[in-house]
Backbone as CSV, one residue per row, in Angstrom:
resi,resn,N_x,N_y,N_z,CA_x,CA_y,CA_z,C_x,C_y,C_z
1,UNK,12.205,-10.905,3.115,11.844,-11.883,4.128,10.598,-11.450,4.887
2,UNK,10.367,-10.312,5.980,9.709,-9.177,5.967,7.973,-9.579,5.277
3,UNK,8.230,-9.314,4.068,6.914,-9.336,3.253,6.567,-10.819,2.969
4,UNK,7.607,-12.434,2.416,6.883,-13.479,2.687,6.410,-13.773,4.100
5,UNK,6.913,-13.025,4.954,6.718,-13.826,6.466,4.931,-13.299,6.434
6,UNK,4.565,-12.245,5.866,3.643,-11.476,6.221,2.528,-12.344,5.486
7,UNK,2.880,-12.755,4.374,2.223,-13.261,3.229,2.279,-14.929,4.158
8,UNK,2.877,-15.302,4.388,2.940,-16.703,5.078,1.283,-16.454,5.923
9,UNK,1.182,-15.884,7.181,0.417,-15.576,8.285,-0.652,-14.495,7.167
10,UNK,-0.698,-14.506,6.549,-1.930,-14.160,5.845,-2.562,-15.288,5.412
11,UNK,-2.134,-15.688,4.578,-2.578,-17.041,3.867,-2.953,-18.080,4.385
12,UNK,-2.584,-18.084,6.120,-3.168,-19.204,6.891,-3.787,-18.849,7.504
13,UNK,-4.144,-18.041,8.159,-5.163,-16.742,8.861,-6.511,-17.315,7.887
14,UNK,-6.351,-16.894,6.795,-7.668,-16.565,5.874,-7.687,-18.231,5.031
15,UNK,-6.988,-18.779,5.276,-7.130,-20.457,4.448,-7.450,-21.003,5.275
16,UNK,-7.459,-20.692,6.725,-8.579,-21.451,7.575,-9.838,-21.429,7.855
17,UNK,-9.800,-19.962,7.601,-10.990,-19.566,7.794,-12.446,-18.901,6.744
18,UNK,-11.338,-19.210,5.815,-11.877,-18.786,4.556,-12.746,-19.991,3.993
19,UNK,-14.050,-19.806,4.044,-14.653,-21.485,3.753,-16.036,-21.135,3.464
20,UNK,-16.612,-22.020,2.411,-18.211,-21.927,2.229,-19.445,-21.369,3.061
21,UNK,-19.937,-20.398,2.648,-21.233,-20.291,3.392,-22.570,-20.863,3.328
22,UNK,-22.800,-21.377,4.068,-24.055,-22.274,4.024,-25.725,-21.182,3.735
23,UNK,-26.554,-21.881,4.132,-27.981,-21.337,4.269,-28.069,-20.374,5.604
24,UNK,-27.266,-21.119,6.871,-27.497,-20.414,8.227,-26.644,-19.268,8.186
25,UNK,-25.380,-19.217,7.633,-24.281,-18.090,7.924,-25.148,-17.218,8.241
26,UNK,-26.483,-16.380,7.259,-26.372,-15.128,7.670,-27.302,-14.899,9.244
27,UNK,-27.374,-16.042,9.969,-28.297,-15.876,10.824,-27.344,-16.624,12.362
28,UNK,-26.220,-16.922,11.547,-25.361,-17.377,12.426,-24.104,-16.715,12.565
29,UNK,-24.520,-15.570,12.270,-23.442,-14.249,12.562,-22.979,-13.884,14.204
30,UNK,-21.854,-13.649,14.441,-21.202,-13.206,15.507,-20.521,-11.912,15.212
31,UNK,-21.313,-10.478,15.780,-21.181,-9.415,14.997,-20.246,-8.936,16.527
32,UNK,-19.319,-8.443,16.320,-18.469,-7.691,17.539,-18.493,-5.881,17.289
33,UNK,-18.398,-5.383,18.365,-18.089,-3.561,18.358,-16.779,-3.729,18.943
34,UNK,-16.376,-2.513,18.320,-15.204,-1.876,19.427,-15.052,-0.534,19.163
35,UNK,-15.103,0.035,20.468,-15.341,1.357,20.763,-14.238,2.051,20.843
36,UNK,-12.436,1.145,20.957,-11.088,2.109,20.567,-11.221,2.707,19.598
37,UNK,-11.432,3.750,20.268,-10.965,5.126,19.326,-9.649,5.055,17.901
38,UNK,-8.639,4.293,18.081,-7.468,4.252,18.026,-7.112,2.993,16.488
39,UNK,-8.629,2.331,16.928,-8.648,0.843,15.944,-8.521,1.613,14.408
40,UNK,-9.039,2.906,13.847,-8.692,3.268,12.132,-7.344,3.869,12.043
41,UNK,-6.910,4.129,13.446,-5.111,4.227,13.139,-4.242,3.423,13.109
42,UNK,-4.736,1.993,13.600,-3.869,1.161,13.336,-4.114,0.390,12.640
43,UNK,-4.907,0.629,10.871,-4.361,-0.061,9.883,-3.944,1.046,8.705
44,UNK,-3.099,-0.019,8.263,-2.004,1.090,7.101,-2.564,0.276,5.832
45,UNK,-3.171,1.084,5.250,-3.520,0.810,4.103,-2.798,1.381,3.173
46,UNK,-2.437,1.481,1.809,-2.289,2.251,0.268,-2.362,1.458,-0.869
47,UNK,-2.452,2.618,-1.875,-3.102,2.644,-3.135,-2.302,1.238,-3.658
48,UNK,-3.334,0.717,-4.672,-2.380,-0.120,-5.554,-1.129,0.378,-6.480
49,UNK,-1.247,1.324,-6.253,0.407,2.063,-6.886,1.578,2.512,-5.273
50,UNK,1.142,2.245,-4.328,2.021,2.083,-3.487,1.699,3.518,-2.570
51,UNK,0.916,4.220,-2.623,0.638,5.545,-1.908,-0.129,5.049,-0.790
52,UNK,0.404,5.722,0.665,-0.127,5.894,2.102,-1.512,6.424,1.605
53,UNK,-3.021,5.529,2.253,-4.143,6.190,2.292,-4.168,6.494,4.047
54,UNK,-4.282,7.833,4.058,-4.956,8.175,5.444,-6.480,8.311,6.109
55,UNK,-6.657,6.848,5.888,-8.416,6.782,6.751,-8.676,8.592,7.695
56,UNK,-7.995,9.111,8.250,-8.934,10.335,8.691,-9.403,11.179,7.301
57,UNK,-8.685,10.541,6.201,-9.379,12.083,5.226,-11.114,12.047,5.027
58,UNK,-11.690,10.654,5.187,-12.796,10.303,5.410,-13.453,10.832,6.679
59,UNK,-13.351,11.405,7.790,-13.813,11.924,8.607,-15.497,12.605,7.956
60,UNK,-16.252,12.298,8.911,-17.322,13.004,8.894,-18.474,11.686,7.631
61,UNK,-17.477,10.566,7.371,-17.773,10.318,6.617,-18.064,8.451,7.081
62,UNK,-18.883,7.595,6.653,-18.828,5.952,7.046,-17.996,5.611,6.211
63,UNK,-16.997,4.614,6.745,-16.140,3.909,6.292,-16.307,1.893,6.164
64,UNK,-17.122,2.193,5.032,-16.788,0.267,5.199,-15.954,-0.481,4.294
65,UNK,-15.236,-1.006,5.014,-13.812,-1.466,4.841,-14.001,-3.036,5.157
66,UNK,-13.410,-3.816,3.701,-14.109,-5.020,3.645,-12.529,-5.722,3.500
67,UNK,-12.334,-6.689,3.948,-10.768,-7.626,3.961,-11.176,-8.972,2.759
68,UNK,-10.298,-8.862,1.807,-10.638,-9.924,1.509,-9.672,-10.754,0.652
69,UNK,-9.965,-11.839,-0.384,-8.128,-12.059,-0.831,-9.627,-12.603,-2.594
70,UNK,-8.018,-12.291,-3.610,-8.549,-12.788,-4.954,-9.235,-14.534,-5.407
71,UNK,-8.728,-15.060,-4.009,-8.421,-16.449,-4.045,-9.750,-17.184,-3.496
72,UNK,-10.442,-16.465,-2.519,-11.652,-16.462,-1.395,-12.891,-16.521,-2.128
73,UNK,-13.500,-17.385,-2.382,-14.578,-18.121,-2.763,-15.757,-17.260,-2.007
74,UNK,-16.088,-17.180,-0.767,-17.085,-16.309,0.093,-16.915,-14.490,-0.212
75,UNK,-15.603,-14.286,-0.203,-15.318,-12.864,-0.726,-15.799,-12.282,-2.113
76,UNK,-15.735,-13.468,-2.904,-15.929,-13.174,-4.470,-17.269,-13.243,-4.224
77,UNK,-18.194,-13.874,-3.565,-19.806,-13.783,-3.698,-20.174,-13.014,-3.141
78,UNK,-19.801,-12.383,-2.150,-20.805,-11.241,-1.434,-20.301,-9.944,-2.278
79,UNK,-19.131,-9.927,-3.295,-19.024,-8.836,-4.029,-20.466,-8.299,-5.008
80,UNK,-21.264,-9.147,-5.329,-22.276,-8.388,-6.140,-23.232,-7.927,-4.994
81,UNK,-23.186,-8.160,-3.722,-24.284,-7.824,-3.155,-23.821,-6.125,-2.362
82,UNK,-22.422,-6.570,-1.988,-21.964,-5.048,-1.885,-21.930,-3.490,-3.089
83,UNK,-21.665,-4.341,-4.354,-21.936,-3.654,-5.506,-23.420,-2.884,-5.626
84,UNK,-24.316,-3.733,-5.264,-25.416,-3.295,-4.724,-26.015,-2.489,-3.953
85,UNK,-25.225,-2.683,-2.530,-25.656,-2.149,-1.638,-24.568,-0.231,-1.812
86,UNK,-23.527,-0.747,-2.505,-23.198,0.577,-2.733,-24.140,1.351,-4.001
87,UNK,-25.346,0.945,-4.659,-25.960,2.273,-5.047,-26.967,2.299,-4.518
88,UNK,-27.607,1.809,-3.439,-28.511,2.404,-2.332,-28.243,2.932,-1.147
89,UNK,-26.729,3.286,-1.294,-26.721,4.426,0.016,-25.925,5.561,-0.902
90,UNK,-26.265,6.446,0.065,-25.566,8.235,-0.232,-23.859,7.684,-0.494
91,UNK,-23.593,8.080,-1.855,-22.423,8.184,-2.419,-21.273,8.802,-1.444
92,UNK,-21.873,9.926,-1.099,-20.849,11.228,-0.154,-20.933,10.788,1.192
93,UNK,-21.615,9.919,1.508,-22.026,9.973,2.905,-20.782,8.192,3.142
94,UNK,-21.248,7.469,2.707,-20.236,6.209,2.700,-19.432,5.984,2.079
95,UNK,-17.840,5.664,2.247,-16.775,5.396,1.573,-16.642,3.640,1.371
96,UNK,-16.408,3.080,0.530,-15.999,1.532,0.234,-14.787,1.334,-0.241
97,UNK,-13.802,0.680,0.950,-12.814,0.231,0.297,-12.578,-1.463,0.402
98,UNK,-11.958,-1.510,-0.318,-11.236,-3.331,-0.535,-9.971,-3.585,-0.462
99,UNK,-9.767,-4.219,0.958,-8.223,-3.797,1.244,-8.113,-5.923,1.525
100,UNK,-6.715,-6.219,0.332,-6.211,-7.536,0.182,-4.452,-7.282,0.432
101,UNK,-4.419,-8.251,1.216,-2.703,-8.472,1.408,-1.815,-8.977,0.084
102,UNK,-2.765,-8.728,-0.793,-1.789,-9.738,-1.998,-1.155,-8.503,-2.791
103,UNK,-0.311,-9.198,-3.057,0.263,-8.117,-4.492,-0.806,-7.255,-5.033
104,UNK,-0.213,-6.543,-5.610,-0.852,-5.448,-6.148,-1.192,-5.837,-7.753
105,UNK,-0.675,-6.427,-8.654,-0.749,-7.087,-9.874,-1.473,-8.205,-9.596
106,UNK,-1.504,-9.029,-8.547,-2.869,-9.751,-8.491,-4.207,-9.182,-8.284
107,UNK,-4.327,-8.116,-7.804,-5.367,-7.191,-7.711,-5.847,-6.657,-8.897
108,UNK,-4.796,-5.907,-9.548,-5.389,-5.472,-10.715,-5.916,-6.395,-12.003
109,UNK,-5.429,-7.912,-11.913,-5.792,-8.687,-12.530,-7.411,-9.429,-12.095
110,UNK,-7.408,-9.500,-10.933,-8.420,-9.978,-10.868,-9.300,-8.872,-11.091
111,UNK,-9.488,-7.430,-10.790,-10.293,-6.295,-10.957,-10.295,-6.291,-12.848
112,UNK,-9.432,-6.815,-13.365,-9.556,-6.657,-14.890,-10.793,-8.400,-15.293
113,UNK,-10.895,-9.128,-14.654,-11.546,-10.572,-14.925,-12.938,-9.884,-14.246
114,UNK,-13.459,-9.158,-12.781,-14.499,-8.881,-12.091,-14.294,-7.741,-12.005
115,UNK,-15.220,-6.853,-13.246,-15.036,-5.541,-13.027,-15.994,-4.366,-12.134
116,UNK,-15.799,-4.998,-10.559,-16.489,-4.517,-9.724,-16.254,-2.625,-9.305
117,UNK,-17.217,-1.901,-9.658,-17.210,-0.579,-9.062,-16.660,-0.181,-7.926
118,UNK,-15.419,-0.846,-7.309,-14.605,-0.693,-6.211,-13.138,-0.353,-6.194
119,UNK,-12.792,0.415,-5.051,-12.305,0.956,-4.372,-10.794,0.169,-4.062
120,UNK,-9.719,-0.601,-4.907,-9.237,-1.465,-4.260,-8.051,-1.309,-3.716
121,UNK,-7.435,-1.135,-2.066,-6.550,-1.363,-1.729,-5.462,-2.161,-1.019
122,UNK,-4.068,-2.139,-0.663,-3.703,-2.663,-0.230,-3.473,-2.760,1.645
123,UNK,-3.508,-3.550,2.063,-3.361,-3.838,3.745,-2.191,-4.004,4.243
124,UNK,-1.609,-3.223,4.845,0.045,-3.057,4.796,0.351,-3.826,5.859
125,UNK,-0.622,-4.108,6.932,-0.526,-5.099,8.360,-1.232,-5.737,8.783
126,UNK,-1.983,-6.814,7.847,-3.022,-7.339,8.035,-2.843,-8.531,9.075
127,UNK,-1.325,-9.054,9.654,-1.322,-9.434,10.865,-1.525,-8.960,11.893
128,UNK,-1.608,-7.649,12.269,-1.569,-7.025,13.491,-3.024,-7.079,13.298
129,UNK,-3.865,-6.911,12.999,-5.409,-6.165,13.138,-6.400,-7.328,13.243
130,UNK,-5.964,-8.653,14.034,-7.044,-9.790,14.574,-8.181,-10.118,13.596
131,UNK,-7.202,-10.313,12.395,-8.455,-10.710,11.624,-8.360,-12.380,11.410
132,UNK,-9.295,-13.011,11.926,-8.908,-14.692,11.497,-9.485,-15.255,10.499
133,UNK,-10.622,-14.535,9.368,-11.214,-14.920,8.307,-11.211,-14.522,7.581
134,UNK,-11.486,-14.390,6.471,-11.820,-13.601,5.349,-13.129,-14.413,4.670
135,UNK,-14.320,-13.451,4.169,-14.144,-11.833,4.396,-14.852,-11.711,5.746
136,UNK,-13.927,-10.060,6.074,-14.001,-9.371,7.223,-14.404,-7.907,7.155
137,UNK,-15.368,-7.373,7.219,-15.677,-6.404,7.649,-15.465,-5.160,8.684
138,UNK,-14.908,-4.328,8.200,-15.259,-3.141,9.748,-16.208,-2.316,9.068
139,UNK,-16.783,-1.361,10.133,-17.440,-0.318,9.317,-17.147,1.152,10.707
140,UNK,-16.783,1.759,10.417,-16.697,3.296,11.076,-17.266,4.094,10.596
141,UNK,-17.777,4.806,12.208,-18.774,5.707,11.353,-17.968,7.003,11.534
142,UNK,-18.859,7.967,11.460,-18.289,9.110,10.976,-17.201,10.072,11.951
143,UNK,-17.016,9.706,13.007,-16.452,9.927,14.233,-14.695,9.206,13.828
144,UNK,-14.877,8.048,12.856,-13.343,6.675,12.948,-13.464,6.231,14.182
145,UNK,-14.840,5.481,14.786,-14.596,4.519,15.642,-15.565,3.731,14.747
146,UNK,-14.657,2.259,15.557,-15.207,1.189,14.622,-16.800,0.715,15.128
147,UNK,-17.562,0.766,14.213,-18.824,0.191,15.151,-19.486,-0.449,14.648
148,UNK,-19.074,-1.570,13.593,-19.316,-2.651,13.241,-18.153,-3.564,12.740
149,UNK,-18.267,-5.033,13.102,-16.782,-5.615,12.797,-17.632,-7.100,12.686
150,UNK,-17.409,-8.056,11.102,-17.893,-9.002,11.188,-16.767,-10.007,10.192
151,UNK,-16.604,-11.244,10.885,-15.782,-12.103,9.892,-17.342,-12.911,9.427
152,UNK,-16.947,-13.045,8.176,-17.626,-14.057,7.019,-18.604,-13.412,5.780
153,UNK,-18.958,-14.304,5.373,-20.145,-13.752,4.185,-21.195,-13.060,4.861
154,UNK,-21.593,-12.121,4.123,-23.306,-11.271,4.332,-23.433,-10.904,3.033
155,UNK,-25.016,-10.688,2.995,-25.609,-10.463,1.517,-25.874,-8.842,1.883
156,UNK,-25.131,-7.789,1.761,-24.735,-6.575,2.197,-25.975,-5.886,1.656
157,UNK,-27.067,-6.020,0.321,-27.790,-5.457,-0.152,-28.745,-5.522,0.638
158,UNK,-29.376,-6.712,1.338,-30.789,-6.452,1.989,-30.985,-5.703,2.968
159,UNK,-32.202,-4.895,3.427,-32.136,-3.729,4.097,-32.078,-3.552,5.059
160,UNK,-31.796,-4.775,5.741,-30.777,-4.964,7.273,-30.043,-4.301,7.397
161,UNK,-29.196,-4.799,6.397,-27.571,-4.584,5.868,-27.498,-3.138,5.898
162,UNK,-28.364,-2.595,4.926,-28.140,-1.134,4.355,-28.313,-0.265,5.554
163,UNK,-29.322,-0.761,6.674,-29.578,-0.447,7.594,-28.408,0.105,8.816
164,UNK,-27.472,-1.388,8.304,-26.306,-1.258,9.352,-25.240,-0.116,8.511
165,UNK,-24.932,0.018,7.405,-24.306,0.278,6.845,-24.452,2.290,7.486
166,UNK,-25.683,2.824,6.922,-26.449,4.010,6.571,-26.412,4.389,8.390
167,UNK,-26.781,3.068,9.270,-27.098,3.713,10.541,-25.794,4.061,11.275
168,UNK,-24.414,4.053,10.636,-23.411,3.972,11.485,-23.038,5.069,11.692
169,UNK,-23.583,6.090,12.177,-23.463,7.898,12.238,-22.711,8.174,13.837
């Protein structure tokens, strides 16, 4: 019960908000910070085989952590640009993960159809963590405070982006 209730308030969370990006999106961004310390402990992520990932093992390290679902039309397009933007920054220096509330066999299926160079996990409380769109972005820098947080599409490769990505120290 538990896990549809979770899956219920996922699916409407992100089916509302989950919607086409136009020409303006990337200039009609509403980019938020938050400076709780506390915000990379309160999401529970693990592996698609069911293993606890502990975001501090990344310490010292940027964390961008992208929300998104197999189903999400805007999520599936900014994937080649993140693919991208992950081989123009330092390998060791930034971590990429892909954290979806869905089953875990929908994951690996869609990762077997889009065989993107990523990182993919699961979001164990993706109600608690105020996300109302997908895709959603955090990025922490090397400290685990969050210091970038964006709902919607971005074209992650251009050197804005990489900018935000690389500058989050």
């Amino acid at each position: 019960m538990k896990v549809t209730l979770q899956l219920a308030i996922f699916f409407f969370a992100v089916f509302i908000g989950c919607k086409e990006k136009t020409k303006n999106d990337q200039q009609n961004k509403s980019t938020t910070v938050s400076q709780a310390p506390a915000d990379i402990e309160k999401i529970k992520l693990t592996s698609l085989d069911g293993k606890p990932i502990d975001l501090s093992q990344y310490k010292g390290k940027t964390i961008f952590l992208n929300f998104w679902a197999t189903w999400c039309k805007p999520c599936i397009e900014e994937m080649p640009s993140i693919a991208n933007a992950m081989k123009k920054v330092n390998k060791d220096e930034v971590v990429f993960l892909f954290a979806s509330a869905e089953e875990a066999e929908e994951i690996r299926a869609f990762q077997q159809r889009k065989p993107f160079p990523f990182q993919y996990v699961k979001v164990e409380n993706f109600e608690t963590l105020d996300i109302m769109t997908i895709p959603t972005t955090f990025i922490f820098n090397t400290k685990g405070e969050r210091v970038f947080n964006e709902m919607g599409y971005r074209k992650w490769d251009s050197p804005e982006n990489i900018h935000i990505i690389t500058n989050s120290k």
